[in-house]
Backbone as ProteinMPNN parsed JSONL, in Angstrom:
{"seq_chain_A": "XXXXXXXXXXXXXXXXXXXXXXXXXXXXXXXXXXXXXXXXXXXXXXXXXXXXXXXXXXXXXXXXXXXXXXXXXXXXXXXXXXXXXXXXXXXXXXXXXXXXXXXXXXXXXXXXXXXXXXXXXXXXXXXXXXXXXXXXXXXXXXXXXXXX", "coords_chain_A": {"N_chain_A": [[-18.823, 12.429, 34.493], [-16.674, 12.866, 32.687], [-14.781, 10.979, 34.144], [-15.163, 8.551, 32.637], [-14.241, 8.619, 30.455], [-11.314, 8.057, 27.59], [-8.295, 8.895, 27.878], [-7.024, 9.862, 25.588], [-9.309, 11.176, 24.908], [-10.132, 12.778, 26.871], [-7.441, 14.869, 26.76], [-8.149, 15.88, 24.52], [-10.942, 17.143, 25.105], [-9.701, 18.874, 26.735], [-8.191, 20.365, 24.962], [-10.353, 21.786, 23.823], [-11.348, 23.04, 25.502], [-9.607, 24.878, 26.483], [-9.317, 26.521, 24.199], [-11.959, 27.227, 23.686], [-11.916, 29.216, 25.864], [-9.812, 30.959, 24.841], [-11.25, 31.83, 23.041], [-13.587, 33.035, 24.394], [-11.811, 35.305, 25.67], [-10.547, 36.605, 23.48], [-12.998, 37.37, 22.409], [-14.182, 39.393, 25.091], [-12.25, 40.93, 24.87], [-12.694, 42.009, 22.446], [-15.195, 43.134, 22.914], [-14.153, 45.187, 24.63], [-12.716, 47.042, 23.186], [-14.397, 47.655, 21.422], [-16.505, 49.004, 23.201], [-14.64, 51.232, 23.983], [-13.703, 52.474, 21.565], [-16.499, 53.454, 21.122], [-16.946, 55.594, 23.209], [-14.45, 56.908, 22.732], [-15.714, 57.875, 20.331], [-18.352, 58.985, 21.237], [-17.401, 61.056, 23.122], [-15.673, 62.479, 20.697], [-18.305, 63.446, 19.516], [-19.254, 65.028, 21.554], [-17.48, 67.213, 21.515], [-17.504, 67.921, 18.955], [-20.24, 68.978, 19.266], [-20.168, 70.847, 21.036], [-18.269, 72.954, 19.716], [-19.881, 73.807, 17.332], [-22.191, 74.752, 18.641], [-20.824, 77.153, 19.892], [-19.946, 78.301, 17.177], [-22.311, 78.705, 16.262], [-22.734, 80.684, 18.468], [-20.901, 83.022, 17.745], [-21.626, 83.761, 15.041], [-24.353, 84.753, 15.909], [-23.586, 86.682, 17.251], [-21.757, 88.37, 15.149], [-23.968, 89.17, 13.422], [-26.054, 90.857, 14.8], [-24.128, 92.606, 15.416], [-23.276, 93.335, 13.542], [-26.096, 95.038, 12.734], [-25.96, 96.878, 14.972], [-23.867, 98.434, 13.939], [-24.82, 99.437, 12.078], [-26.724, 101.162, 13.03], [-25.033, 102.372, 14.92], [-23.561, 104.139, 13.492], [-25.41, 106.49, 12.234], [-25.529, 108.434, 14.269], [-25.139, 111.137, 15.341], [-25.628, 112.925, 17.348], [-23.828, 114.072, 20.159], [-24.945, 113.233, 22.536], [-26.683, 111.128, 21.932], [-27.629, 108.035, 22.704], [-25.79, 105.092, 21.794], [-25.834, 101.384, 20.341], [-24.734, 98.762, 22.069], [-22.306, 97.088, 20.859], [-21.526, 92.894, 20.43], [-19.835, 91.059, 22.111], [-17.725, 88.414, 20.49], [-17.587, 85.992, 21.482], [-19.193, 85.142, 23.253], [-21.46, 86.11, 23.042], [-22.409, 88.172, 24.069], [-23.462, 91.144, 25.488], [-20.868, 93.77, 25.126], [-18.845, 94.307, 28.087], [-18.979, 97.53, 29.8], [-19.463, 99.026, 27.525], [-19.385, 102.086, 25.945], [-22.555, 104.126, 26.841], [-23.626, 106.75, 25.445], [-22.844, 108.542, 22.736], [-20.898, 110.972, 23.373], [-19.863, 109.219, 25.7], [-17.851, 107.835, 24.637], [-15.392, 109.435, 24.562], [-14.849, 109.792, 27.491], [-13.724, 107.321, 28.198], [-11.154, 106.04, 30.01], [-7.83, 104.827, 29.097], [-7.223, 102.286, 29.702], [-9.984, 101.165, 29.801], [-10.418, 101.577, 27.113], [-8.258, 100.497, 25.623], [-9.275, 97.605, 26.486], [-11.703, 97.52, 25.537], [-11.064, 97.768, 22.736], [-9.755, 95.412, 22.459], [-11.808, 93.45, 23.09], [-12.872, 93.871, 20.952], [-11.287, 93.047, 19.016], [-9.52, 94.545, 17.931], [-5.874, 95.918, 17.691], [-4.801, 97.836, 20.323], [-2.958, 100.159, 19.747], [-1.071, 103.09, 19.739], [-0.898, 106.763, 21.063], [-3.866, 108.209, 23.392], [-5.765, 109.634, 22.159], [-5.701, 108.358, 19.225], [-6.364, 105.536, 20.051], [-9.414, 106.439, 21.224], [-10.428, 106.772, 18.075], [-9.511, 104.734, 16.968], [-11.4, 103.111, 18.385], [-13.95, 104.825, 17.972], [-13.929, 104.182, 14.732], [-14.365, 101.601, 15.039], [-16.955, 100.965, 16.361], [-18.649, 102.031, 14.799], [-19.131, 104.66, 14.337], [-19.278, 108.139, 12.78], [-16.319, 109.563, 11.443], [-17.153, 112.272, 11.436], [-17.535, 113.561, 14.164], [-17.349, 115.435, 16.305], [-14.939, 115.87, 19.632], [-16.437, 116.195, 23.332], [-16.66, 119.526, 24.116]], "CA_chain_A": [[-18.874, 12.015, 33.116], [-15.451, 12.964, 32.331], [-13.763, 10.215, 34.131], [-15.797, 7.396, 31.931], [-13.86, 9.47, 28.842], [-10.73, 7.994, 28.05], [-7.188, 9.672, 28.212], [-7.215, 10.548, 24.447], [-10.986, 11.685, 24.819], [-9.673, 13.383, 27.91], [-6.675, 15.637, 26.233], [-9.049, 16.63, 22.759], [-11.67, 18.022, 25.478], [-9.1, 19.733, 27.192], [-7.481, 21.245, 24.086], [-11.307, 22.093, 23.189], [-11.996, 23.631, 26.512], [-8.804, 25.941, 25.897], [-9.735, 27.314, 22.443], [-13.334, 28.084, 24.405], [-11.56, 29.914, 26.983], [-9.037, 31.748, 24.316], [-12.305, 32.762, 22.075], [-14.069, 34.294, 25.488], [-11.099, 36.177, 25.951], [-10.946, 37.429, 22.454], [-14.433, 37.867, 22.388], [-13.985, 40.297, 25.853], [-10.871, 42.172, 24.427], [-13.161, 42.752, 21.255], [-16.11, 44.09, 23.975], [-13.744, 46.238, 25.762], [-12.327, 47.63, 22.23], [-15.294, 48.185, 20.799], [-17.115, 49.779, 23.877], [-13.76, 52.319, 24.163], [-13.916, 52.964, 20.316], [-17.989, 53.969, 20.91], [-16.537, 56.303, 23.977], [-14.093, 57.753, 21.816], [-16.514, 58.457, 19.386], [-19.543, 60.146, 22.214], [-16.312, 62.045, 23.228], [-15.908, 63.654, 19.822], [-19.527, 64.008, 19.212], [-19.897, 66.0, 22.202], [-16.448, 68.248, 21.324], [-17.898, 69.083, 17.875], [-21.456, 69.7, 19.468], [-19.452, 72.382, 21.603], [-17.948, 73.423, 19.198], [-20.719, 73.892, 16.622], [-22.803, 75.773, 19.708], [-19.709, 78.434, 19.6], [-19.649, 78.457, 16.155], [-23.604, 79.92, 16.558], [-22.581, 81.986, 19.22], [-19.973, 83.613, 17.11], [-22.45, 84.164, 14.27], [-25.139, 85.535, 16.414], [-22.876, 88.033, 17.529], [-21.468, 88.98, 14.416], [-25.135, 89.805, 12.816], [-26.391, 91.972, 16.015], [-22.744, 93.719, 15.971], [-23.548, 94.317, 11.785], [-27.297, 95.983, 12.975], [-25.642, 98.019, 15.852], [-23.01, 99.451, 13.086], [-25.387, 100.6, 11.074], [-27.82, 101.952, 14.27], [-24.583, 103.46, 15.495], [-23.475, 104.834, 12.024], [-26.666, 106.581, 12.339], [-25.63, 108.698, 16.097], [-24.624, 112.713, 14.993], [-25.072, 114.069, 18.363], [-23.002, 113.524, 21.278], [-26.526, 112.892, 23.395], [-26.981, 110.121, 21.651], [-27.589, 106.614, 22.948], [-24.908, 103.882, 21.203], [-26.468, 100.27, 20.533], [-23.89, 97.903, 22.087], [-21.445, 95.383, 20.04], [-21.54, 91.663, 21.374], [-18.289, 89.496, 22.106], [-17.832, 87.171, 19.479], [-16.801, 84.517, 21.801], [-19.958, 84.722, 24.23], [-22.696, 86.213, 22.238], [-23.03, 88.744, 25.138], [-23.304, 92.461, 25.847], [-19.386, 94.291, 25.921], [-18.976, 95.368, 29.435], [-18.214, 99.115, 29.59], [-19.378, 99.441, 26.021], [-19.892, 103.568, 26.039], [-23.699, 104.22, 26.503], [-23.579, 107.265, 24.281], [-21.572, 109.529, 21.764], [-20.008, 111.645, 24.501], [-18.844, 108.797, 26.386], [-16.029, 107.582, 24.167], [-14.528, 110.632, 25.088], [-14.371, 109.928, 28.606], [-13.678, 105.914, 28.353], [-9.97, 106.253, 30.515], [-6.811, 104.413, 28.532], [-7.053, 101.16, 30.038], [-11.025, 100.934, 28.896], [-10.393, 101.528, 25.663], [-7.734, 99.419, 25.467], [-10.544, 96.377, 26.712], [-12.93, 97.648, 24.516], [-10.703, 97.378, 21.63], [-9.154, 94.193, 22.245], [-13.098, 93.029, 22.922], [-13.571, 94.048, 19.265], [-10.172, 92.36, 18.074], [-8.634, 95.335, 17.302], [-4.948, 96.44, 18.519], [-4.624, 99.23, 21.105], [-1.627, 100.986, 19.983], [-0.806, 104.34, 19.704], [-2.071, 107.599, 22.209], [-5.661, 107.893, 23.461], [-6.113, 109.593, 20.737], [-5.575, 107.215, 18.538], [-7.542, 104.299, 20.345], [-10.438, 106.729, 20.747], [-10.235, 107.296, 16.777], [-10.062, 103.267, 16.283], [-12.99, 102.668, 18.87], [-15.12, 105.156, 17.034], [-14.188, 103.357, 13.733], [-14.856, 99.764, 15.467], [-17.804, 100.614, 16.7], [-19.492, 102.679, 13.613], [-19.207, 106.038, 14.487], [-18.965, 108.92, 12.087], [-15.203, 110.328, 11.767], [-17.339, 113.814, 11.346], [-17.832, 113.966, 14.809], [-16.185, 115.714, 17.552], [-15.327, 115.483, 21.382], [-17.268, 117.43, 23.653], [-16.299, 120.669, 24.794]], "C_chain_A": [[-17.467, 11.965, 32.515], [-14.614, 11.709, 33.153], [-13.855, 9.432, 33.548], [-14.765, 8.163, 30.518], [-12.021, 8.585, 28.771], [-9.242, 8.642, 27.991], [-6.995, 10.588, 27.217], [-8.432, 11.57, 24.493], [-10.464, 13.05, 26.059], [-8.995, 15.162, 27.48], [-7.394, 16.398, 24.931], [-9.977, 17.77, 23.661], [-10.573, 18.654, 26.531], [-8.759, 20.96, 26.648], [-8.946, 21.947, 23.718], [-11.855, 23.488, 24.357], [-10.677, 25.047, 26.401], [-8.918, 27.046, 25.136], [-11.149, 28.021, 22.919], [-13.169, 29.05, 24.836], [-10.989, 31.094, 26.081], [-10.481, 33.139, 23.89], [-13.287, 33.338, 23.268], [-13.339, 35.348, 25.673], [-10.807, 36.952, 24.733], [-12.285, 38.398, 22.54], [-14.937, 39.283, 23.749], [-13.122, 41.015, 25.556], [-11.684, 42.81, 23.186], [-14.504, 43.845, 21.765], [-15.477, 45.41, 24.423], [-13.369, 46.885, 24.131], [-13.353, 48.47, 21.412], [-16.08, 49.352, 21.855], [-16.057, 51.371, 24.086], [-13.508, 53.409, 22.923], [-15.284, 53.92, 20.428], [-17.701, 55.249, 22.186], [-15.856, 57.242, 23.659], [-14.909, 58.668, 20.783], [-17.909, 59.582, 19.919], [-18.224, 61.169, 22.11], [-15.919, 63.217, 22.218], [-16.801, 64.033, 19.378], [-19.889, 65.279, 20.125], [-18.647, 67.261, 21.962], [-17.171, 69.09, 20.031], [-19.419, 69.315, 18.341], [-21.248, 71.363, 20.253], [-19.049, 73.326, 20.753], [-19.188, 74.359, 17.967], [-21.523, 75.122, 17.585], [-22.242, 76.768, 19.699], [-19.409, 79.323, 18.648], [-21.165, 79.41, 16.072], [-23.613, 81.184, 17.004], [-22.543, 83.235, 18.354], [-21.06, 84.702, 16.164], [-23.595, 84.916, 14.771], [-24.959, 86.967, 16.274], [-22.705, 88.754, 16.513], [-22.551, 89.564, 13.093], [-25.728, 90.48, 13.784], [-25.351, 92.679, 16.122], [-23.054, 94.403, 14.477], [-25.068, 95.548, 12.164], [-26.653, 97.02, 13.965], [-24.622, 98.8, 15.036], [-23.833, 100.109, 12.376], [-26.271, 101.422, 12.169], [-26.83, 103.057, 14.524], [-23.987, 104.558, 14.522], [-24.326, 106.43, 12.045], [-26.502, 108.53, 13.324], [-24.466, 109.873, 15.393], [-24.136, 113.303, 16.046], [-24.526, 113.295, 19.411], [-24.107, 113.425, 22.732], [-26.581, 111.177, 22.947], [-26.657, 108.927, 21.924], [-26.963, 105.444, 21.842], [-25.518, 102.427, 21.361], [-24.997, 99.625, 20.917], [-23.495, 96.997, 21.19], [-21.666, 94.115, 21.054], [-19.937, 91.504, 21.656], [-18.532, 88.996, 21.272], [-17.979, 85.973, 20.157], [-17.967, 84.104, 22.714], [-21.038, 85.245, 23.814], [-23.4, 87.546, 23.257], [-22.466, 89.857, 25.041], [-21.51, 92.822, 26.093], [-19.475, 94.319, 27.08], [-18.52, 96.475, 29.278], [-18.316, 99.668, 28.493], [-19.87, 101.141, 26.594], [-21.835, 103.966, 25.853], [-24.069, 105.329, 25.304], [-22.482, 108.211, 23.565], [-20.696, 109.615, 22.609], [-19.321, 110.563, 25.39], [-17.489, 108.29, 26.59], [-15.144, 108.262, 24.313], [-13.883, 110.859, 26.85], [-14.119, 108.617, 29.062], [-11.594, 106.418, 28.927], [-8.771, 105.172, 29.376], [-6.988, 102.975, 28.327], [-8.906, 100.61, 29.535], [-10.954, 100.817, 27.908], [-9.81, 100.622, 25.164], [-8.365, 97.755, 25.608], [-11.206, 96.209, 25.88], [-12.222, 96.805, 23.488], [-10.108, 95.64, 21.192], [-10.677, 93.258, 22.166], [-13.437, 93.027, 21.646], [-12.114, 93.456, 18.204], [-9.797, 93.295, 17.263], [-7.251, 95.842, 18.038], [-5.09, 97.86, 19.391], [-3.608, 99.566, 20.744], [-2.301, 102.431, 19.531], [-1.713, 104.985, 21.067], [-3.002, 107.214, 22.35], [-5.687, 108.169, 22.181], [-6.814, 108.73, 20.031], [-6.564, 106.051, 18.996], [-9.093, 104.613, 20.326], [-10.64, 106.877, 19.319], [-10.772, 105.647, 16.317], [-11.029, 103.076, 17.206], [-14.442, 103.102, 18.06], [-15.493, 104.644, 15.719], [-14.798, 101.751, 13.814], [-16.105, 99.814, 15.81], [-19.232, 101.578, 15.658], [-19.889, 103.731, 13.443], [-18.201, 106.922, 13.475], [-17.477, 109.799, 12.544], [-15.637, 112.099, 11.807], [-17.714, 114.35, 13.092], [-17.073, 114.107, 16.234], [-16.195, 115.72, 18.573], [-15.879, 116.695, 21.881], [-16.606, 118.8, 24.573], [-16.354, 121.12, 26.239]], "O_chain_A": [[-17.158, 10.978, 31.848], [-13.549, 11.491, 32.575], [-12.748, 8.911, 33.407], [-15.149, 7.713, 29.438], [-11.455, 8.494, 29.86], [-9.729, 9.612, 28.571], [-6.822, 11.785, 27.446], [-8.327, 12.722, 24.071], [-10.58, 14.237, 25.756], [-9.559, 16.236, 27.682], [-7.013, 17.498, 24.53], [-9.98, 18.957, 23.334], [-11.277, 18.974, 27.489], [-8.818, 22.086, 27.141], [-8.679, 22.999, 23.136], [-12.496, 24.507, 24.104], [-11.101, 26.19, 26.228], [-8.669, 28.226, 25.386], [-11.43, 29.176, 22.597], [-13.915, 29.987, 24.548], [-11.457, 32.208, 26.318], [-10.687, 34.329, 24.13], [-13.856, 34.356, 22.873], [-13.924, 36.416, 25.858], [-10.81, 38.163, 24.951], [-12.478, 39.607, 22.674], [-15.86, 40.052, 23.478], [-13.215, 42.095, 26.14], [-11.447, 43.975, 22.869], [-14.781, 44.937, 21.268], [-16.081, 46.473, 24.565], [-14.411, 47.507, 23.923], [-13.211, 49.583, 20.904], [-16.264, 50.488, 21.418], [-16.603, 52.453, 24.3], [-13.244, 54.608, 23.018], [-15.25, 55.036, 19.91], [-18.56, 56.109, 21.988], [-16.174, 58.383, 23.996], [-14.746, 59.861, 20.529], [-18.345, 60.567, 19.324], [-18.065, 61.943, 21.166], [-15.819, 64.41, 22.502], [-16.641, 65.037, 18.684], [-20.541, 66.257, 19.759], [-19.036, 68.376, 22.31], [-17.381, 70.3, 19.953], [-19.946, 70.067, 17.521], [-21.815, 72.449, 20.135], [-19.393, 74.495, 20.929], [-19.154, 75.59, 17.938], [-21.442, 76.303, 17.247], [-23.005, 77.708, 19.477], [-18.931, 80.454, 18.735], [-21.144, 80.622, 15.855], [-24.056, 82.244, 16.563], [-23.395, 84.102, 18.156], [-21.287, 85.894, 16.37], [-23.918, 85.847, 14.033], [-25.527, 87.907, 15.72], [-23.289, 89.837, 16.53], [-22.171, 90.181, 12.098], [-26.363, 91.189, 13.002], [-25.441, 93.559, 16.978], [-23.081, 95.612, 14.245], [-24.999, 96.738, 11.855], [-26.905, 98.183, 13.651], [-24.461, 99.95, 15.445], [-23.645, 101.278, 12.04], [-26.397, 102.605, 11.853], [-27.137, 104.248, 14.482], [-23.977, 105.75, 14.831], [-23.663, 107.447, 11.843], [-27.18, 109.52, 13.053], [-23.317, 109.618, 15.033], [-23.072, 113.907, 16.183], [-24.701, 112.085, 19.56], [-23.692, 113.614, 23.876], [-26.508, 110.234, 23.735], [-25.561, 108.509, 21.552], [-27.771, 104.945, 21.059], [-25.764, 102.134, 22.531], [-24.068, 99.906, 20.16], [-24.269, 96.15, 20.744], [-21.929, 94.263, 22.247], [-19.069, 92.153, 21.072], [-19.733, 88.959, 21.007], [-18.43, 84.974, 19.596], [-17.988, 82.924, 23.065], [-21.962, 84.676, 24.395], [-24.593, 87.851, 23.231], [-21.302, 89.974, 24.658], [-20.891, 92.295, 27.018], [-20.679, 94.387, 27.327], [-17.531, 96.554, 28.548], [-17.602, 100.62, 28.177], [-20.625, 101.295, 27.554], [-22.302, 104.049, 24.717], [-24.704, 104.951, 24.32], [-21.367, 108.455, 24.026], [-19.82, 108.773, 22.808], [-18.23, 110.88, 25.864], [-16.626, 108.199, 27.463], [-13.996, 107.825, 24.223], [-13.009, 111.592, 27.313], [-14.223, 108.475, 30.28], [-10.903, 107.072, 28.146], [-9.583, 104.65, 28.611], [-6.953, 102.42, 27.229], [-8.958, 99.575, 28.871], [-11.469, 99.79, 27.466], [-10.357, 99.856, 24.37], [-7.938, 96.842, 24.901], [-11.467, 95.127, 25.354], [-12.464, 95.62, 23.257], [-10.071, 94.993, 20.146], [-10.76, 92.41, 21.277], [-14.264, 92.228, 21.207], [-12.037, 93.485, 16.975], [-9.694, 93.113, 16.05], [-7.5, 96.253, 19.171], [-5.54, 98.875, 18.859], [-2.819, 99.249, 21.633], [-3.426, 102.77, 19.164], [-2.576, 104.467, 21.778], [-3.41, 106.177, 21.827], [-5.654, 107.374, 21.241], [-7.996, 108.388, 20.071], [-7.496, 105.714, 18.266], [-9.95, 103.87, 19.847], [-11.691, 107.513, 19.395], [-11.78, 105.302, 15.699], [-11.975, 102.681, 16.524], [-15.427, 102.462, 17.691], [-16.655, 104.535, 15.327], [-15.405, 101.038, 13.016], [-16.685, 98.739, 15.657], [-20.435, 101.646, 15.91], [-20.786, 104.028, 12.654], [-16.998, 106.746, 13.28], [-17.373, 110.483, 13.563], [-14.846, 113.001, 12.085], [-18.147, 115.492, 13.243], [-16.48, 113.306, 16.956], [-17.319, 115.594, 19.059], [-15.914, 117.804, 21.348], [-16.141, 118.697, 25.708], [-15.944, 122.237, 26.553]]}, "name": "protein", "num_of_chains": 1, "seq": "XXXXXXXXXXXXXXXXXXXXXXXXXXXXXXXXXXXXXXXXXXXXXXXXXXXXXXXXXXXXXXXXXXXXXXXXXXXXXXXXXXXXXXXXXXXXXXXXXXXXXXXXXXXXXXXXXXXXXXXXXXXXXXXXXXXXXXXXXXXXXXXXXXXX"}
């Protein structure tokens, strides 16, 4: 059909067939832009869904760590069974938290020091001292003393 066309007719559907070709290739650069934009956008949906999930965690923790302050508040004798604090960051049991009274007394340097940093508090100073801030971190009465 095109050779019946003639030279003028020829060069117009050339220039026409061009401008076709350009606006596919637009029209695929605006595909790929848009599909990388909607990729970007899953991408931060699923960062703040992580995030948000963490943000629960957090909160979990820090209303089961408020009930175990007042439970352990509570804990006179050095018999007595201690409700565990969470992690903030994992919503999960301390490790090594002291099962009761008496054991903060025998938690070694380097425990305590775990503990405390577990509860986002500094370890400085002697044992002492760290036993003194564990018992305050974890809601235990300053009236009560180590065991004999």
């Amino acid at each position: 059909m095109a050779e019946n066309l003639s030279d003028e007719s020829k060069i117009i559907l050339q220039g026409f067939e061009k401008h076709l070709m350009g606006t596919a290739n637009t029209l695929e650069d605006l595909i790929q832009s848009s599909s990388s934009a909607n990729d970007s956008i899953l991408y931060g949906m699923k960062a703040l869904s992580l995030y948000i999930a963490s943000l629960e965690d957090r909160i979990k923790a820090i209303g089961f760590n408020c009930k175990a302050l007042v439970h352990n508040s509570n804990r006179l004798e050095l018999w007595e069974r201690l409700f565990p604090l969470r992690d903030w960051a994992t919503n999960q049991e301390i490790s090594g938290f002291p099962e009761t009274v008496a054991d903060v007394w025998e938690l070694s340097e380097a425990e305590l020091d775990m503990l405390l940093i577990k509860l986002d508090k500094l370890p400085l100073g002697g044992i002492n001292d760290k036993r003194r801030f564990l018992r305050e971190a974890i809601g235990l009465s300053r009236d009560i003393s180590p065991p004999k």
